[in-house]
C-alpha positions in Angstrom: -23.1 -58.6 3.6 -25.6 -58.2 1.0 -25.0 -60.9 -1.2 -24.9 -63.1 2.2 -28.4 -62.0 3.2 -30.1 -62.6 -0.5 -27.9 -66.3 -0.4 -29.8 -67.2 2.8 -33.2 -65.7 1.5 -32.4 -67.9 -1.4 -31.8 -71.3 0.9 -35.2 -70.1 2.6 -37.4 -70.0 -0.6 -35.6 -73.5 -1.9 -36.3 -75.0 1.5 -40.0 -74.0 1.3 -40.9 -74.8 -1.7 -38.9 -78.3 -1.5 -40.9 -78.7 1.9 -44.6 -78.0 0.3 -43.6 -80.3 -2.7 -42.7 -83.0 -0.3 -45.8 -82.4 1.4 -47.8 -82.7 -1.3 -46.1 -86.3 -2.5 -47.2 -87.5 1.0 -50.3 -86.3 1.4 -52.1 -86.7 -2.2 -49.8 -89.7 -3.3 -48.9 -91.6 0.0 -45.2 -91.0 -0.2 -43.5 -92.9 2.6 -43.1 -90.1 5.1 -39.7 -91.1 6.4 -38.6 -91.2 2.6 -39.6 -87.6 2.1 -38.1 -86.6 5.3 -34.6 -88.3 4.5 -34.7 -86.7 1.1 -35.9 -83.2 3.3 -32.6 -83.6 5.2 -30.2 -84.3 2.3 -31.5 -81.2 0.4 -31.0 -79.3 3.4 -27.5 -80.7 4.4 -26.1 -80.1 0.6 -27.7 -76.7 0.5 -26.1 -76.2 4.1 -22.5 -77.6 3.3 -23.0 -75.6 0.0 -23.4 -72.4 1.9 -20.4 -72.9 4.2 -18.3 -73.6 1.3 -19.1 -70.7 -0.5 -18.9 -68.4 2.3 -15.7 -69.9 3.4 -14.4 -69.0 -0.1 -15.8 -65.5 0.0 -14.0 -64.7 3.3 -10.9 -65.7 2.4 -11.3 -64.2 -1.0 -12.1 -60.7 0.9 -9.1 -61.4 3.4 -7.1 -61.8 0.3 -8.3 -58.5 -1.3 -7.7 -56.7 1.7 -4.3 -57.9 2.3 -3.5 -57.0 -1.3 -5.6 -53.3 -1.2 -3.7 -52.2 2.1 -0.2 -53.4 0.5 -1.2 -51.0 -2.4 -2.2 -48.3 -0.2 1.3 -48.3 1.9 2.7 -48.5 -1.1 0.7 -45.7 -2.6 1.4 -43.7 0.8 5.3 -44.2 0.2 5.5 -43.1 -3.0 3.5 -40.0 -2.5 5.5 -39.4 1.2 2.3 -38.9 2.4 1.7 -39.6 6.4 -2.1 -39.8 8.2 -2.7 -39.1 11.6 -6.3 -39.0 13.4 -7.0 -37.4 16.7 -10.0 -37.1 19.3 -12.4 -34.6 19.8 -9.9 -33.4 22.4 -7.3 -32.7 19.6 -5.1 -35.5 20.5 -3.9 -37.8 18.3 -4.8 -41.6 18.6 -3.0 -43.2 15.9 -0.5 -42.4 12.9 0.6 -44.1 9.9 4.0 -45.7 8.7 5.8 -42.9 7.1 5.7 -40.9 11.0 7.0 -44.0 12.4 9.7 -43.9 10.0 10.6 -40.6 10.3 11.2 -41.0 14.8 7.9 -38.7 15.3 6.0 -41.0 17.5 3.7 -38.0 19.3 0.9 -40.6 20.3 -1.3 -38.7 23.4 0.0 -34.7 22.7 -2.2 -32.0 21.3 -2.4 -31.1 18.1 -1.5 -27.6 18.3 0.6 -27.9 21.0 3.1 -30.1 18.7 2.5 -27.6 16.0 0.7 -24.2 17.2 0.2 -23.8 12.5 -2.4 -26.6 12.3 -4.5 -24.3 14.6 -6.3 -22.3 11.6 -6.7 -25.3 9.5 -8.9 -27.4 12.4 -10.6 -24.0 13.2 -11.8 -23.5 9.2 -9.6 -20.5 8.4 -7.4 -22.3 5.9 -8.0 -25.5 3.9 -3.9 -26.4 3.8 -1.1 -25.2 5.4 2.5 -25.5 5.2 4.7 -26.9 8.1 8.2 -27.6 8.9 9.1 -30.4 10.9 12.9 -31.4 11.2 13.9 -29.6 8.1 11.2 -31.5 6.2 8.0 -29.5 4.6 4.8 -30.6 4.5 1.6 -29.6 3.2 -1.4 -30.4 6.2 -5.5 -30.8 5.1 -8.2 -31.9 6.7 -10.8 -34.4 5.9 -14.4 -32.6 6.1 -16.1 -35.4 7.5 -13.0 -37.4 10.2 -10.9 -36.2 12.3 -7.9 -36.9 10.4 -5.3 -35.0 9.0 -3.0 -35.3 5.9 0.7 -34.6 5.8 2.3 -34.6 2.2 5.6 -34.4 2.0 6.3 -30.8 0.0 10.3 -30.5 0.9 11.9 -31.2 -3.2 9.4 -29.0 -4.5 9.3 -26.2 -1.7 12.7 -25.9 -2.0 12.4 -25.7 -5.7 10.5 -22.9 -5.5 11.8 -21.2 -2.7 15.3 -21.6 -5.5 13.5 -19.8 -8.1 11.9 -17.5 -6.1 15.7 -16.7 -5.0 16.7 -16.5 -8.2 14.4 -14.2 -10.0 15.9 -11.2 -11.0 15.7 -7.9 -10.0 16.2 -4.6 -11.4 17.2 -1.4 -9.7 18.9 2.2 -10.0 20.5 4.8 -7.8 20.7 8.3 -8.4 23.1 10.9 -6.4 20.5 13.8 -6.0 21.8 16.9 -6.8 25.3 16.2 -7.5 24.7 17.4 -10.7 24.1 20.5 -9.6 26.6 21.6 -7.2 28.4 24.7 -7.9 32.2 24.4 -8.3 34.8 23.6 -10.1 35.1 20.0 -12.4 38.5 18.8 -10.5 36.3 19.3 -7.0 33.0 17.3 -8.4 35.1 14.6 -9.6 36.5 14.5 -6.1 32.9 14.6 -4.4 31.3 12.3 -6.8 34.6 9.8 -6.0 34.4 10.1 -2.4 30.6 9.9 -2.5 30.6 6.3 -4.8 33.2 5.1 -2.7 31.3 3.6 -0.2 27.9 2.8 -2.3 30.5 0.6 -4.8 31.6 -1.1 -1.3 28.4 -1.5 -0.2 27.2 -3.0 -3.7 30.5 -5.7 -3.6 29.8 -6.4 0.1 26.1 -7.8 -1.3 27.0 -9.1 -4.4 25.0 -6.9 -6.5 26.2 -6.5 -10.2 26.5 -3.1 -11.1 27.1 -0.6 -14.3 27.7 3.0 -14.2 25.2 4.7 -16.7 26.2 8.5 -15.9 28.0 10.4 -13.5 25.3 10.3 -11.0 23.4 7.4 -11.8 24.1 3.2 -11.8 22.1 0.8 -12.9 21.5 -2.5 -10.5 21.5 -6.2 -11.3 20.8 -8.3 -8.3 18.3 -11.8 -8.0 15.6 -11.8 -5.1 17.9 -13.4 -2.4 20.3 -10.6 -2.4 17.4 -8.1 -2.8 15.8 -9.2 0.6 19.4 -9.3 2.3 19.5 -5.1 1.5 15.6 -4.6 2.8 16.9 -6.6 5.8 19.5 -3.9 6.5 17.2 -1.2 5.9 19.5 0.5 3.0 21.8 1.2 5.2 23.6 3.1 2.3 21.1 6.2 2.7 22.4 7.0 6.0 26.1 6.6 5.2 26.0 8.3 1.7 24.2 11.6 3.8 26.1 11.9 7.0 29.4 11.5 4.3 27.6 14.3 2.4 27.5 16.2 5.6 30.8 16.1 6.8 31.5 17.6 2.9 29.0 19.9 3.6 27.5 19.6 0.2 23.5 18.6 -0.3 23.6 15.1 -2.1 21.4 11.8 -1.2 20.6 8.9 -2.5 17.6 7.8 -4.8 17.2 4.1 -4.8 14.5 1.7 -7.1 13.7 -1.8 -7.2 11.3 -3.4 -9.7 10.6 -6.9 -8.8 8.2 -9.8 -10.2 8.8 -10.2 -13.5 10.1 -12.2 -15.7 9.7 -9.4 -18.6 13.4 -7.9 -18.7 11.5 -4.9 -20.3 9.1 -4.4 -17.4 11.2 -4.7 -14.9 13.8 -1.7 -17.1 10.4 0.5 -17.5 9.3 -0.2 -13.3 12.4 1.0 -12.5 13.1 4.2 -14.1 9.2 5.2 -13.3 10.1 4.0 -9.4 13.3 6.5 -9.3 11.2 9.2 -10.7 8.6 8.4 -8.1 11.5 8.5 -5.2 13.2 11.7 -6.6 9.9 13.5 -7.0 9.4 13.0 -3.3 12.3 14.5 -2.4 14.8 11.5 -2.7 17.1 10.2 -0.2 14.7 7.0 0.2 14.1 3.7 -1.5 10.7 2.8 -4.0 10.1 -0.1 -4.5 7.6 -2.3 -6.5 6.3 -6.2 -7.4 5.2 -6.1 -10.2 0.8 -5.9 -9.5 1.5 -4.9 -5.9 1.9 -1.5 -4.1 4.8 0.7 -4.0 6.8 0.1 -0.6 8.8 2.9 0.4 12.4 2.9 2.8 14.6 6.0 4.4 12.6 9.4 3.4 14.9 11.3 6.0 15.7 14.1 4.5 14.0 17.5 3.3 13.6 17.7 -0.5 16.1 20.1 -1.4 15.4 23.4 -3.5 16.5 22.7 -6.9 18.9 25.9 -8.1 18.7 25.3 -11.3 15.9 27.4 -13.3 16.2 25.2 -16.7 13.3 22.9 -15.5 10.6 26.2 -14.6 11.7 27.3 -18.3 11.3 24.5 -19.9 7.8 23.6 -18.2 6.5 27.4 -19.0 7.3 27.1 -22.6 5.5 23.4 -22.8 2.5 24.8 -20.5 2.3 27.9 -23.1 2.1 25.8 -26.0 -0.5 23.5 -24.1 -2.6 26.8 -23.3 -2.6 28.2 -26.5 -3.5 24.7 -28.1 -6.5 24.6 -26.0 -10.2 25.9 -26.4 -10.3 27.2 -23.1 -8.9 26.5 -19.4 -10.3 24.7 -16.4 -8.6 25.3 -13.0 -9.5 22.8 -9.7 -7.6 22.5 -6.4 -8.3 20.3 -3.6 -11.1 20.0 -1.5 -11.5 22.2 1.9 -9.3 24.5 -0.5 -6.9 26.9 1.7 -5.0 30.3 0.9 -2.1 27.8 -1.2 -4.6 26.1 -3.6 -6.9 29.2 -3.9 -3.6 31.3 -4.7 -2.2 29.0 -7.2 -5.3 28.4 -9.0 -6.2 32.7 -9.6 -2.4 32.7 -10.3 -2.8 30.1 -12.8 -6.0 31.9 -14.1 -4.0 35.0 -14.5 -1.4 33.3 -16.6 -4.2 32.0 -18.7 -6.3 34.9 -19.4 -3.0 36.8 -20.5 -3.2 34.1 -23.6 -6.2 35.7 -24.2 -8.4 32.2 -22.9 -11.3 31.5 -20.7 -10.4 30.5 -17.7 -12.6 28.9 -15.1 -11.5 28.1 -11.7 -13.9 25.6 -9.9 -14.3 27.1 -6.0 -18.1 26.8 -5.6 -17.8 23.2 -5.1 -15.6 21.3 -2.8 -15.1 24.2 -0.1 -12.7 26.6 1.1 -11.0 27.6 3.9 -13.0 30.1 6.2 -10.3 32.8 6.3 -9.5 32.6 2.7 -13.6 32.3 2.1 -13.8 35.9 3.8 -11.0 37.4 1.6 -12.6 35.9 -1.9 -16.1 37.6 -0.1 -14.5 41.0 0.8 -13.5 41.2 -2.3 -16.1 39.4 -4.7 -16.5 42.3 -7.2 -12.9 42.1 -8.1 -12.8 38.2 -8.7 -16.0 38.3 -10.6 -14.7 41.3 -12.7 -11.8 39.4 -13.1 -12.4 35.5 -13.2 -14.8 32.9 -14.0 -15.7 31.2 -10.2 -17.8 28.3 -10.9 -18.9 25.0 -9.5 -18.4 21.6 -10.9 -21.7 21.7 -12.9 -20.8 24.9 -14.6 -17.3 23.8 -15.7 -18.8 20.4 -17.3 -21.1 22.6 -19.2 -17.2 24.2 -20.2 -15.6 20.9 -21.4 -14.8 20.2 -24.5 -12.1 17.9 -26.0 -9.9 20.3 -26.4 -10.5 21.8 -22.8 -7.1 22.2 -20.9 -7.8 20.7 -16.9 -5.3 21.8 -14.6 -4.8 20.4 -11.1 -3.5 22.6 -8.6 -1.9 22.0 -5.3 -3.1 18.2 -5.2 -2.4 15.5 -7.8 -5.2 13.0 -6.8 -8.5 12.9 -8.4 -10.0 11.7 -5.0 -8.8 14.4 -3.3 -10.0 17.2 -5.6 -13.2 19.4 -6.1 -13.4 18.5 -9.2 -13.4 14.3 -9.3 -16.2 14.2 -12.2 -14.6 16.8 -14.0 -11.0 14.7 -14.4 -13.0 11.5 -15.2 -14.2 13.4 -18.8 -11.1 15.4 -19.4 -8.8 14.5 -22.4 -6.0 17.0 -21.5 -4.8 17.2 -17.9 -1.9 19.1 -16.4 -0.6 18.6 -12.5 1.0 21.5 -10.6 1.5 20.5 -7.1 4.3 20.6 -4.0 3.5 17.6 -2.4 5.2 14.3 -2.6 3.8 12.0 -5.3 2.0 9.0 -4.5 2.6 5.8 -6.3 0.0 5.9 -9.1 -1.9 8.6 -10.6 -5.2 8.1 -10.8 -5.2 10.6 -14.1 -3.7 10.3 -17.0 -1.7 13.7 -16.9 -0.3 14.8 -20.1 2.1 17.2 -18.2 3.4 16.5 -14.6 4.9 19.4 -12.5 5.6 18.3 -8.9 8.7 19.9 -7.1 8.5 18.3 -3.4 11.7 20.7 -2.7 9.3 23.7 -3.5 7.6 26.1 -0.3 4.5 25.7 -2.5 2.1 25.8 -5.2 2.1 29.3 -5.7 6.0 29.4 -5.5 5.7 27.3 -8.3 3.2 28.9 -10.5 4.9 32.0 -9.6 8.0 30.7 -11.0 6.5 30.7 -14.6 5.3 34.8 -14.4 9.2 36.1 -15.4 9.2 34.2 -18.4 5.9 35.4 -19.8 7.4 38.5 -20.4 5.2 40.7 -18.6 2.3 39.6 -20.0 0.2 38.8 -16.3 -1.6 40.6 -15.0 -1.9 40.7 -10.6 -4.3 42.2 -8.3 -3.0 43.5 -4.7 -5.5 41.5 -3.3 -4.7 38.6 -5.6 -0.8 39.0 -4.7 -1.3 39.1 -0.7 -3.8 35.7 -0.6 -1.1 33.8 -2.5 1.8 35.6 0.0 -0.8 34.2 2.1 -0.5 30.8 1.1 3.2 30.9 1.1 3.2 32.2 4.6 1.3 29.2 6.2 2.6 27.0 3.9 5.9 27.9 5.5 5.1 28.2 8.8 5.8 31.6 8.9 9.2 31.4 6.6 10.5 28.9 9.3 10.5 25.2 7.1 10.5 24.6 3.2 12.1 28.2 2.6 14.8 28.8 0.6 15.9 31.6 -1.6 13.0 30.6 -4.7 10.5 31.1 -2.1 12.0 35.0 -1.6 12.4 36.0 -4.8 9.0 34.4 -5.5 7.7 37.0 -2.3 9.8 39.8 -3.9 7.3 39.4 -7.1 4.3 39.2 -5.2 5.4 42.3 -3.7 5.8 44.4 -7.1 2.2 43.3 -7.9 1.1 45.1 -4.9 1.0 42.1 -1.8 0.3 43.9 1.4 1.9 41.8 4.7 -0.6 43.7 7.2 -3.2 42.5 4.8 -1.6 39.1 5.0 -1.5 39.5 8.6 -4.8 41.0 9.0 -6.7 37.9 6.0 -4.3 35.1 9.2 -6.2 36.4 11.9 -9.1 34.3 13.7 -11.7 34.8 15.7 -11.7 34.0 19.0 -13.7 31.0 19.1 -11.1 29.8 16.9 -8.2 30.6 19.5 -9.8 28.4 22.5 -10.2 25.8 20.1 -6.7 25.8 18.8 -5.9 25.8 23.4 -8.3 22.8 24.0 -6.4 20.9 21.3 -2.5 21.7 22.7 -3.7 21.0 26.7 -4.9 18.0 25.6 -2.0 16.8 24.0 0.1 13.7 25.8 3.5 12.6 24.9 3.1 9.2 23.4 6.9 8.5 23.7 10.1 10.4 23.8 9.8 13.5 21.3 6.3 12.4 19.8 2.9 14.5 21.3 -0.6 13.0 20.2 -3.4 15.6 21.0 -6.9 14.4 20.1 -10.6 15.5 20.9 -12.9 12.9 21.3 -15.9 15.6 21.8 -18.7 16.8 19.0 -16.8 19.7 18.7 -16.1 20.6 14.6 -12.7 21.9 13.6 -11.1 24.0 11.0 -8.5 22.0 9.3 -6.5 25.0 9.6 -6.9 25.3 13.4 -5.8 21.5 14.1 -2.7 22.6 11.6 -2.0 25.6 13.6 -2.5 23.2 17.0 0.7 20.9 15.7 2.8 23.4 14.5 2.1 25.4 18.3 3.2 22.0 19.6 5.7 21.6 17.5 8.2 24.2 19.3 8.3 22.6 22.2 11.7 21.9 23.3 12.5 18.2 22.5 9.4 17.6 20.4 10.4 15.6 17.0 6.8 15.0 15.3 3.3 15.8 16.5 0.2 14.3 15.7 -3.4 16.3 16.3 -6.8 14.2 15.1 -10.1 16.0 15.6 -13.2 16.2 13.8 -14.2 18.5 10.8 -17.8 17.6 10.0 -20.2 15.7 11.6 -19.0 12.4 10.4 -14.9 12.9 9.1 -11.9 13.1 11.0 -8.9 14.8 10.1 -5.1 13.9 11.4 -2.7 16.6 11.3 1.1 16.1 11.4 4.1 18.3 11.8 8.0 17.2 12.2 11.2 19.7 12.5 12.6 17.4 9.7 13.9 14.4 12.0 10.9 12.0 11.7 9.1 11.4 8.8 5.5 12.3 9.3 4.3 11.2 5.8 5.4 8.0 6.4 3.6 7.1 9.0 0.3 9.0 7.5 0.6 6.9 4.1 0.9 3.6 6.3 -2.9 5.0 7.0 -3.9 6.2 3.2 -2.8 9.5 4.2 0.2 11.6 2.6 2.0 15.4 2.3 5.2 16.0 2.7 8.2 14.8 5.1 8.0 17.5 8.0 3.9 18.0 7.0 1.6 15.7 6.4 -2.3 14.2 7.4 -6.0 12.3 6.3 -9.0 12.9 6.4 -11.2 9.6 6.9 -14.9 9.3 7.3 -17.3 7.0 9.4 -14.5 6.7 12.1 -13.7 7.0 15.7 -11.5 8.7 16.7 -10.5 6.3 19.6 -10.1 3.9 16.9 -8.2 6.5 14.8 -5.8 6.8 17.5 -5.3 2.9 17.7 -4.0 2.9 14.6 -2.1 6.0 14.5 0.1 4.9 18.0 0.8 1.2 16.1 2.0 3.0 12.4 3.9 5.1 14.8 5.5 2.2 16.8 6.1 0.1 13.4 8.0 3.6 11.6 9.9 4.4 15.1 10.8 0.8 15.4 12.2 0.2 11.7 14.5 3.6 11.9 15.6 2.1 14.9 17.1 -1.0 13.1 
């Protein structure tokens, strides 16, 4: 078009200036007039023919390239398999190119998304390319920005390329028989529990196609690729529930631990992910599944069953020898529990300051910071002059002014840095040690140097307790100091009713030589009554969400002792026919609290670390600020629904 417009300019100008010259040869030299008009003509009529010609030649020329530059494009289109279609601004498409034609998927008139509901994202602006699957065959859909047109590039060699490798890749695991090790009877009878046990977990391994290798009595390492892996998350581990009820009808107390470690091509990795994700699982309390890709989050199966108490007192021997060497290698002690501290953590951390000072070290035990429990608040206020004659209560502030290098940090009833009253303090420590009851979370975010969590223990104070009869009378109890950690045990309990086994009473028979008083205990549990119509409003307002599961929630101003919404779900929790019970309420202005309770049947933790909660299997809950607790409740019926609905399968 624009070389057509300057060739016509071009005649113009020639035409012009041969008019004027012919007009001057008339006028100032009396050329014949018809002369200069026939010569006029011919000019034009050659520069006229001229033009046609040339134009003529450039059509065709163009017609040419165009015939050649779409044969190049269909071609270009074949060879990359991929198909264009264009639509209105209705969404229905108006025209498609060769390869659909080819392929039988003449769809001329319909709606996009009606033909395929995935392209619905990709003309809304969500995603720049999705994949489809049309008759088997995969394609990968864009959009042009500026057209209404669509691509479609055939993806089906290499999809199913990768989906082969991604089949392929291997994966690591392990399964443990908790406990087996430790039952107490004769060899010819283990051997005979440990064979009827494997039995059906070597079935269920053959049945899958997993390649196996026994490592140790009670332990068998897993060789499996990614296709088989997702086969066994598709059953659920089935192999949990048969290996207990089997270990039922023996009437012995063995489980199954399971790990996967996934997403690596690093044989070495995936051998080091594994061992750390059956540690994870049997610290928990076993009988469940951990498993991890490599960069993602832990993803947890099963969790069924109560940890068990461990019988065997090598492990509290061992760990008070290694924390004796740690004390007496250390300038001095700090001591922090969790925030909102109750009788447990305020028990285990003056029993762990007791142990300490009988090294002859400072110990400081941070409970000016963070809060405490109002109960255990009065008891450590009743009594100040004998905790300040006795211990070091400081705040945060005045236990950084303690730290030193060589400063020993121990973490008490919690193992999570975000949940302690003393966050800035384990940021700056070198030396930390973990002393907790709850099931461990994934990942630390410490770097622990000794790691002492028994999920099968009543509680902390059971455990730090544990350490006194091999200090060889060296610590030194208060009554007062003796009845709050009896104190702890007791709610921990529930009254001696769950997590109670005979290390819990002999653990209470100690407590009792160093002077613990049970009216005490009784009289340090009892509330005001302000406190008891709380604890009422929360049960009558409890519903039953579905069969065996209570919610109770109060969406009013009202402020709540965590203890109170605790003591709300364990009330509900004897109702006949009542598996698990949920209570959410507020505890400051702006934080809500969940509280959850179980008789052992459901998995309460499960559900509350599906919401970045955790605790144990039969006691668990959050805390989470800035939120409604309408919205709380949204959440908590569909993490109930998902865990109710995956036991189911």
């Amino acid at each position: 078009m624009s070389n057509l417009k300057n060739y016509i300019i071009f005649i113009s100008i020639v035409m012009l200036l041969l008019g004027i010259s012919i007009f001057c040869l008339y006028w100032f030299f009396d050329f014949n007039i018809i002369v200069s008009a026939l010569i006029y003509g011919i000019c034009l009529a050659v520069l006229v023919i001229t033009f046609i010609i040339v134009n003529k030649w450039r059509k065709d020329s163009e017609r040419y390239n165009t015939v050649q530059l779409n044969s190049s494009v269909d071609k270009a289109l074949d060879i990359a398999t991929v198909g264009i279609m264009v639509y209105n601004d209705r969404y229905e498409i108006t025209w498609l190119s060769k390869l659909f034609k080819e392929r039988n998927l003449e769809v001329y008139g319909q709606k996009l998304t009606g033909w395929i509901p995935e392209l619905s994202e990709l003309l809304n602006g969500d995603l720049e390319r999705v994949t489809v699957i049309i008759d088997d065959c995969k394609y990968e859909v864009t959009k042009k920005d500026d057209a209404s047109v669509l691509f479609f590039k055939d993806i089906s060699t290499i999809y199913d390329l990768k989906q082969q490798i991604s089949d392929d890749a291997v994966v690591f695991g392990l399964i443990n028989f908790d406990n087996l090790d430790e039952i107490s009877t004769s060899d010819d009878e283990i051997s005979t529990i440990s064979n009827d046990l494997k039995l059906p977990v070597l079935e269920y391994l053959k049945q899958y196609g997993v390649t196996y290798k026994t490592l140790r009595n009670h332990r068998i390492f897993l060789i499996l690729n990614e296709k088989i892996y997702h086969r066994l998350a598709d059953d659920r581990f089935s192999i949990l529930n048969t290996v207990r009820k089997q270990a039922k009808r023996m009437e012995v107390p063995v489980t199954l631990s399971l790990a996967f470690a996934r997403g690596s091509n690093d044989l070495k990795v995936l051998d080091e992910m594994a061992s750390s994700l059956l540690e994870l699982a049997q610290t928990r309390g076993g009988d469940q599944v951990a498993v991890r890709k490599l960069n993602e989050d832990v993803i947890y199966y099963g969790g069924t069953s109560e940890a068990k108490e461990k019988s065997s007192k090598v492990q509290v021997r061992v760990m008070t020898n290694t924390l004796k060497d740690l004390i007496n290698r250390s300038d001095n002690v700090i001591i922090v529990g969790h925030l909102e501290a109750d009788a447990d953590c305020v028990g285990s951390a003056i029993a762990m300051a007791d142990i300490v000072s009988s090294f002859k070290k400072d110990a400081y035990v941070v409970l000016k910071t963070g809060g405490v429990e109002g109960r255990v608040q009065d008891a450590l206020n009743q009594n100040r002059e004998n905790f300040e004659e006795r211990h070091h209560i400081v705040s945060i502030n005045e236990a950084q002014n303690h730290l030193t290098d060589k400063t020993l940090v121990i973490m008490v009833d919690h193992h999570s840095a975000s949940q302690s009253n003393g966050k800035e303090l384990l940021q700056e420590a070198k030396r930390i040690v973990i002393i907790d009851h709850h099931r461990r979370m994934a990942d630390f975010d410490t770097n622990p140097i000794l790691t002492y969590i028994e999920a099968g223990a009543s509680s902390t104070c059971e455990l730090v307790l544990e350490f006194v009869p091999y200090l060889m009378g060296r610590v030194s109890i208060t009554p007062i100091e003796a009845s709050i950690m009896y104190l702890g045990i007791l709610i921990d309990t529930n009254r001696f009713r769950v997590k109670c086994g005979i290390r819990t009473f002999e653990v209470l028979k100690t407590l009792r030589q160093f002077g613990a008083d049970p009216a005490l205990v009784e009289k340090l549990n009892e509330e005001p009554y302000e406190l008891v119509v709380k604890r009422s409003k929360l049960i009558n307002e409890s519903y039953r969400l579905q069969e065996g599961i209570l919610i109770s929630k109060d969406e009013s101003d009202d402020i709540y002792p965590r203890s109170i919404i605790s003591q709300a779900c364990d009330t509900l929790l004897e109702t006949i026919g009542v598996k698990a019970v949920f209570v959410i309420a507020k505890i400051s202005k702006d934080e809500v609290a969940i509280s959850a309770r179980s008789k052992g049947e459901f998995n309460v933790q499960m559900v509350m670390e599906k919401m970045n909660g955790g605790g144990h299997m039969s006691a668990a809950g959050l805390q989470v600020k800035d939120t409604a607790i309408a919205d709380l409740e949204k959440v908590l019926i569909k993490c109930i629904n998902d865990y109710t609905q995956g036991e189911s399968r």
